[in-house]
N, C-alpha and C positions, 0 to 999 in steps of 0.2 A: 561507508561505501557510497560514495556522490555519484550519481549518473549523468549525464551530459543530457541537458534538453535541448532538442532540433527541430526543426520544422520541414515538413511537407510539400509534396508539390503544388495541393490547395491552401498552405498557408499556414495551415493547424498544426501546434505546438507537440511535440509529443516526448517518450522516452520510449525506454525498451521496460518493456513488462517482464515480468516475472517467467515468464510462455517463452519467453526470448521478444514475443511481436511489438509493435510500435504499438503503443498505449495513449489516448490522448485523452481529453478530458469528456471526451463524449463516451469514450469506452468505460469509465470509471461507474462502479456502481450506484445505482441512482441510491438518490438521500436517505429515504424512507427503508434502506436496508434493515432487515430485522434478523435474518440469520449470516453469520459471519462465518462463513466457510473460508479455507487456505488461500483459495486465490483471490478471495474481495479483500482480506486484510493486505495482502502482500502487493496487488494492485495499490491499494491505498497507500503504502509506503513508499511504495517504487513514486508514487507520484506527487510525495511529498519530497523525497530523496533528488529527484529530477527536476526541482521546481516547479512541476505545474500546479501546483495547490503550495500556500503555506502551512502550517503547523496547524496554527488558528485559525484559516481557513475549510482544514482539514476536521480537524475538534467538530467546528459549528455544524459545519455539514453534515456528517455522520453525527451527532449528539456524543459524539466519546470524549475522555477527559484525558488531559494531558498524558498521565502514567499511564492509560490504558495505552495510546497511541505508543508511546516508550514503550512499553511493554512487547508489544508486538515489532517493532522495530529491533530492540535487544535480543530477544527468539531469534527472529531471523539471524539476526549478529553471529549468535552462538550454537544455535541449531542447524539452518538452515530452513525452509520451508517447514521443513515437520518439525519445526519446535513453537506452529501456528497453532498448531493441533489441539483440541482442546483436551478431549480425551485420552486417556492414560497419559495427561503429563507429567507424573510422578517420573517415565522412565525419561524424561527430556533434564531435570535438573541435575 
């Protein structure tokens, strides 16, 4: 699921977040994130999805490795948001 990236009436690149709202690269969780809750992962893909970060630009910045990033992208796929979740994800597979 591709999202269209657009831009603003300051200029700024954005998509639609996960919230529905326009998501730009200033909204995106800063680097040093250490707890990964539903909406930072799902931000993060939407803005990977939307072009504003690449893959590997995505990876560096958050420290996460490829299959993690899949990982979280394929959830979303098949679950929807709650297959972010970390907890009880026995009932998500």
């Amino acid at each position: 699921m591709l999202q269209q990236q657009r831009t603003n009436s300051r200029g700024e690149k954005y998509v639609i977040g996960p919230t529905g709202a326009p998501l730009t690269l200033s909204d995106l969780p800063p680097p040093e994130t250490q707890r990964w809750v539903i909406r930072r992962k799902a931000e993060v893909v939407a803005a990977v999805r939307g072009g504003l970060l690449s893959l590997d630009e995505a990876c560096d910045r958050y420290k996460l490795t490829n299959e993690e990033f899949l990982a979280w992208q394929q959830s979303i796929d098949r679950h929807g948001l709650a297959g972010l979740r970390t907890t009880r994800l026995q009932q998500y597979r």
